[in-house]
C-alpha positions in Angstrom: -17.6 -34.6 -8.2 -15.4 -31.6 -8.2 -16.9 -28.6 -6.1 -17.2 -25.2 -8.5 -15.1 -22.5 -8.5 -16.2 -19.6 -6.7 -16.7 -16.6 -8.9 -14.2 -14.2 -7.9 -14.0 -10.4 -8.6 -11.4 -11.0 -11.2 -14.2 -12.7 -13.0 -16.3 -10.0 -12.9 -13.7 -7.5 -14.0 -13.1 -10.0 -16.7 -16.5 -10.3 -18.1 -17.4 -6.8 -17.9 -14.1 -5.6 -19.7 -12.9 -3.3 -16.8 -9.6 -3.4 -14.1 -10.4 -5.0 -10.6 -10.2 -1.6 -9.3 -13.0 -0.1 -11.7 -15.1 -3.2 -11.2 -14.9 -2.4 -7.5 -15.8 1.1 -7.5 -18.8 0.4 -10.1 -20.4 -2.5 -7.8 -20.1 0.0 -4.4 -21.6 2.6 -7.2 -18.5 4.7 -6.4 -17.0 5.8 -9.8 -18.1 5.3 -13.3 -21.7 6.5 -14.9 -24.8 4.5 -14.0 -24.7 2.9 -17.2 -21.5 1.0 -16.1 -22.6 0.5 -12.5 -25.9 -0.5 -13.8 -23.9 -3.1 -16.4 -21.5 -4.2 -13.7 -24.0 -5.5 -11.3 -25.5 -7.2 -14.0 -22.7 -9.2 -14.6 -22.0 -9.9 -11.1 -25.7 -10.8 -10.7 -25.4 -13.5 -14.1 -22.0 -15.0 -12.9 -23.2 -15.8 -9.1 -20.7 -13.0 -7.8 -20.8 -12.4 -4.1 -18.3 -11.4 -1.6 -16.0 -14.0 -0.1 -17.0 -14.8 3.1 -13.9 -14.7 5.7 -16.3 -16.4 8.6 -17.4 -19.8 7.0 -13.6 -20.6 6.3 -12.3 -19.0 9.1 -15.1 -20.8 11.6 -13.3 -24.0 12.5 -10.2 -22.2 13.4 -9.1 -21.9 16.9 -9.5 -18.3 19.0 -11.9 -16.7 15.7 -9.4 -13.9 15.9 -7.3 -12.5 12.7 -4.0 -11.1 13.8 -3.2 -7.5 12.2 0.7 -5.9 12.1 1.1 -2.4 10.6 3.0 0.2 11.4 0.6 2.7 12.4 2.3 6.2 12.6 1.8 5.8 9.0 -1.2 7.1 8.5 -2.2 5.3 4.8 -1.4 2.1 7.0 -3.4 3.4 10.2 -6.7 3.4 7.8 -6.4 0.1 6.0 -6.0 -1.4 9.7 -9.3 0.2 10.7 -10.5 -0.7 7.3 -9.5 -4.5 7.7 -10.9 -4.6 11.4 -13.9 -3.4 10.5 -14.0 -6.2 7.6 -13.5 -8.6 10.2 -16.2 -7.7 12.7 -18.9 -7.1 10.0 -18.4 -11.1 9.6 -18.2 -11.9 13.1 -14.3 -12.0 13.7 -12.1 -10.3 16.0 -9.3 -8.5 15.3 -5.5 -8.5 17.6 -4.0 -5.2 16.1 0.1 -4.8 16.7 1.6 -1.8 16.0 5.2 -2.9 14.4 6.4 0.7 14.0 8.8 0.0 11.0 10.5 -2.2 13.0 11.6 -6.0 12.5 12.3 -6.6 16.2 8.7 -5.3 16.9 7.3 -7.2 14.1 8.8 -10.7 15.0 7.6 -9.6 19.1 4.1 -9.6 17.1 4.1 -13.0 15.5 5.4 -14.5 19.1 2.3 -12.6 21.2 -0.4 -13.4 17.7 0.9 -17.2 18.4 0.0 -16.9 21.8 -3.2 -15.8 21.3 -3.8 -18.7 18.5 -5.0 -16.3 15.9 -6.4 -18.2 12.9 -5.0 -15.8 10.2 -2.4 -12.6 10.1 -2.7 -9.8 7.7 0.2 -8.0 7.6 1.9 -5.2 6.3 5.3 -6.2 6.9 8.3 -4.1 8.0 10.8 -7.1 7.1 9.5 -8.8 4.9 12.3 -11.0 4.2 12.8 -12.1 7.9 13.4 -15.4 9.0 11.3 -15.2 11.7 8.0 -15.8 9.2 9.0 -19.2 8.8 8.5 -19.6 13.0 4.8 -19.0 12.0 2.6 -22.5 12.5 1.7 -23.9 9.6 -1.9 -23.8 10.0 -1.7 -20.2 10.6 -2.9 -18.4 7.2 -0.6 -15.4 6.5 -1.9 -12.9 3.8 1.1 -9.8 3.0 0.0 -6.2 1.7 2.8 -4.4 0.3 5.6 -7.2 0.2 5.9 -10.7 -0.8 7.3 -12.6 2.1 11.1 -14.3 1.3 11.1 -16.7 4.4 7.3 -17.7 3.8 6.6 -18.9 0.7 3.1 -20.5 1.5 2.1 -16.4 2.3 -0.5 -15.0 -0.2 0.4 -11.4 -1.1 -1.6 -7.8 -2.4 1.3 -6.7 -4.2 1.7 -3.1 -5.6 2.7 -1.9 -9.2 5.4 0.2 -7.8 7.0 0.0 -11.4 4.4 2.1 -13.2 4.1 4.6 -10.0 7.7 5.4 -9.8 7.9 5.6 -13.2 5.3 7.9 -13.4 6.2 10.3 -10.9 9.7 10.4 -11.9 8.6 10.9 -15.3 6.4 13.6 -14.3 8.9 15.3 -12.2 11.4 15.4 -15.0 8.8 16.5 -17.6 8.5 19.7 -14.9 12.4 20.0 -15.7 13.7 18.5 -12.0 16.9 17.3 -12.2 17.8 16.1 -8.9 15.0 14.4 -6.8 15.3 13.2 -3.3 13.4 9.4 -2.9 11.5 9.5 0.8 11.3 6.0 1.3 9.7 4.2 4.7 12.6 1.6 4.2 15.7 0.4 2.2 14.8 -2.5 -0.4 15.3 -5.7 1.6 13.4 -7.9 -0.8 12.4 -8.4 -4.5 9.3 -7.8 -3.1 10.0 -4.4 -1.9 11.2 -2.5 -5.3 10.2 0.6 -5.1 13.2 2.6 -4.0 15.5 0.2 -6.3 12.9 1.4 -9.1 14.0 4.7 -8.6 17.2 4.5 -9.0 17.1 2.7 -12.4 14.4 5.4 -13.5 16.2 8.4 -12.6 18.9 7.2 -14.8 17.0 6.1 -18.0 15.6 9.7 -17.6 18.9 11.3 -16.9 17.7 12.4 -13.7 19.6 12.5 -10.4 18.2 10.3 -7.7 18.8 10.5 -4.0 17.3 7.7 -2.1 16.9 8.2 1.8 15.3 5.7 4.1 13.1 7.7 6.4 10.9 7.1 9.4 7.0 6.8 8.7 5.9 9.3 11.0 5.4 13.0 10.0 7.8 14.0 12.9 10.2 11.6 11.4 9.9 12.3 8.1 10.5 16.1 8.9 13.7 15.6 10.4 15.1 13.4 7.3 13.5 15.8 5.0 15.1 18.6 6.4 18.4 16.8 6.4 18.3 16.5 2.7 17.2 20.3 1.8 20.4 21.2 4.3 23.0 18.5 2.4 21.8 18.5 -1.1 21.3 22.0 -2.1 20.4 21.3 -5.9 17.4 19.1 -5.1 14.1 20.8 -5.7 11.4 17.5 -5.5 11.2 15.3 -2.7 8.9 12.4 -4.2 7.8 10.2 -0.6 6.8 6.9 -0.8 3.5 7.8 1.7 1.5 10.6 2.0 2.5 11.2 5.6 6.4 11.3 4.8 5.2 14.1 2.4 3.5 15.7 5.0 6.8 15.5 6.9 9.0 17.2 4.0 5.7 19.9 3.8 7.1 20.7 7.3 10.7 20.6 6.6 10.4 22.8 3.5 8.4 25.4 5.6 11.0 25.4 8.3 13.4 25.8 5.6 11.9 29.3 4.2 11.1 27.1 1.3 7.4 27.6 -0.7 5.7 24.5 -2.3 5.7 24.0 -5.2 7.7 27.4 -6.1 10.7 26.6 -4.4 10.0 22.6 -3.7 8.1 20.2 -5.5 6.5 17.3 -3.5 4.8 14.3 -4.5 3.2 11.5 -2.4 2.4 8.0 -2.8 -1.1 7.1 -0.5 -4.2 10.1 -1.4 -5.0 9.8 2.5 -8.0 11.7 3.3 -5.7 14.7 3.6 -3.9 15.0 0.8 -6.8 17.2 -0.9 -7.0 19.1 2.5 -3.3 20.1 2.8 -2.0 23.5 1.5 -1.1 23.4 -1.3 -3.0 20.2 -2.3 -0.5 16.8 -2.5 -0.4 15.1 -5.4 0.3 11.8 -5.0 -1.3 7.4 -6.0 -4.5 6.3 -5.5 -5.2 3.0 -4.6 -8.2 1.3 -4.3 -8.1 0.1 -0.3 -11.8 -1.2 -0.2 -10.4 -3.5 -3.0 -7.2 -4.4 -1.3 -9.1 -5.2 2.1 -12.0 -7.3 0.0 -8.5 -9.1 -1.7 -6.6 -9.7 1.4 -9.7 -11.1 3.2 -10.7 -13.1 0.0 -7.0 -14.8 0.1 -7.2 -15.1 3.7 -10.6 -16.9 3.8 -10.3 -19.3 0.6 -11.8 -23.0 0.9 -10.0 -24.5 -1.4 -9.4 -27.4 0.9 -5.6 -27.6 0.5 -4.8 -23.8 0.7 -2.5 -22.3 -1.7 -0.3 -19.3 -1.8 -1.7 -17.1 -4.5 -1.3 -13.3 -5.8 -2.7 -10.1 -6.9 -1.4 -6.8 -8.3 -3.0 -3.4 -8.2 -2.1 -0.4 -10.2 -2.5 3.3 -8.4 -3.9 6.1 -9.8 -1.8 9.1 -10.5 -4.0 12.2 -8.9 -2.1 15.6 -9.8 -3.1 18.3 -7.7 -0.9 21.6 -7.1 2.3 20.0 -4.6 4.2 20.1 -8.4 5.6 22.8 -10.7 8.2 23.6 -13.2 12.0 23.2 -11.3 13.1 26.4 -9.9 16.9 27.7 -10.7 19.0 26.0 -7.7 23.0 27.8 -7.7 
């Protein structure tokens, strides 16, 4: 006989007529009226729903450790690390957490040391993710991706993101506001299909007849600053800086500040993570929303999955476009 399928949160969202991200928020009674929290559980309850869990399929592995590589001067990444060890020890599991800092040396330094250790799984959010080094991983080491689908690692599940309708969106907001040259903060070049978001920007700007500079910029807010800066200083007529993460926003808050510049008057900008302090910043950022409880309860579901022979598998999530007061009509640039 042929062991059933375990009901999956898909199946959920499926059944009750909602996204995986409004299914989540409405079983952790987050967002949505109690009707639909009330209709959502019932649903879950009728189709046998329960959270996947990591430490049955992760309990005849070898050190009961989960490797986790981020780069964590990046402060949307910094909280779905603490989020994802915190997943991990609820069930029982440890957690080897290696700050990769953007970096590919760093990154493949990781897999060597997470090796070592014999971790039985590695979540990563990978700063090459078209390295050849993935395919030095062993085997029967489960490798889950957020962010990036991995080139050189093709038995890697990935927690993809719909970069397409964010870009798309912001651009298109941005352009509405009457910006016609917009500086693209990105934590990396595109060195994958699986990492499209600064391409998308590019092809955007020029369906909406809109100027696009993209810059490659470090994650930190110190970092970011400095790259910021150097774009107010050597393209005069931009007047948006839209940052692919909050805390490269943060960075171009400083670097317009330090210019004499006023947000939004003088200098829109527009963020990509709604970190806690996005809503906290002067003037608020507006930026994505993504659902990170979801995410975590994806990654660890992929990671954890009994399906004897594992398979690569994976999942897309749309962000949430949060305006807040970061944006405003273009100002005249000379």
């Amino acid at each position: 006989m042929t062991a059933a399928r375990r009901t999956t949160l898909q199946d959920v969202a499926d059944a009750a007529g909602l996204s995986k991200a409004a299914t989540s928020y409405a079983l952790r009674g987050m967002r949505g009226s109690r009707e639909t929290q009330e209709r959502v559980r019932a649903v879950a309850a009728a189709l046998g729903y329960t959270v996947n869990p990591v430490a049955r399929a992760l309990a005849s592995g070898r050190s009961g450790t989960v490797g986790i590589a981020g780069s964590l001067g990046d402060m949307w990444q910094q909280g779905l690390t603490v989020m994802l060890s915190s997943a991990l020890r609820d069930i029982g599991q440890s957690s080897s957490i290696a700050d990769i800092d953007a970096s590919p040396e760093r990154e493949s330094a990781a897999l060597t040391a997470f090796a070592a250790q014999r971790v039985d799984g590695i979540i990563t959010l990978p700063a090459g993710p078209s390295g050849s080094y993935w395919a030095t991983v062993p085997g029967d080491v489960r490798v889950v991706s957020i962010g990036d689908s991995l080139a050189a690692r093709p038995r890697s599940a990935s927690v993809l993101f719909e970069n397409e309708y964010g870009v798309s969106t912001a651009l298109g907001r941005l352009a509405d506001l009457g910006h016609r040259s917009i500086g693209v903060l990105a934590p990396a070049l595109p060195t994958t299909p699986g990492r499209p978001a600064a391409l998308l920007a590019q092809t955007v700007g020029r369906a909406l007849g809109v100027r696009v500079v993209v810059t490659a910029s470090p994650a930190s807010v110190a970092g970011a600053a400095q790259t910021a800066g150097g774009i107010l200083r050597s393209q005069p007529t931009v007047t948006a800086l839209f940052c692919l993460s909050d805390s490269i926003a943060f960075g171009a808050y400083r670097a317009a500040r330090e210019a004499g510049l006023d947000v939004p008057t003088d200098l829109s900008i527009l963020g990509y993570d709604d970190s806690e302090l996005a809503s906290l910043v002067s003037p608020p950022l507006t930026t994505f929303a993504w659902d990170e409880q979801a995410i975590v309860d994806t990654a660890l579901g992929f990671l954890s999955s009994d399906d004897g022979e594992w398979s690569p598998r994976t999942t897309t999530f749309r962000p949430d476009f949060v305006e807040r007061d970061s944006t405003a009509p273009a100002p005249a640039r000379t």
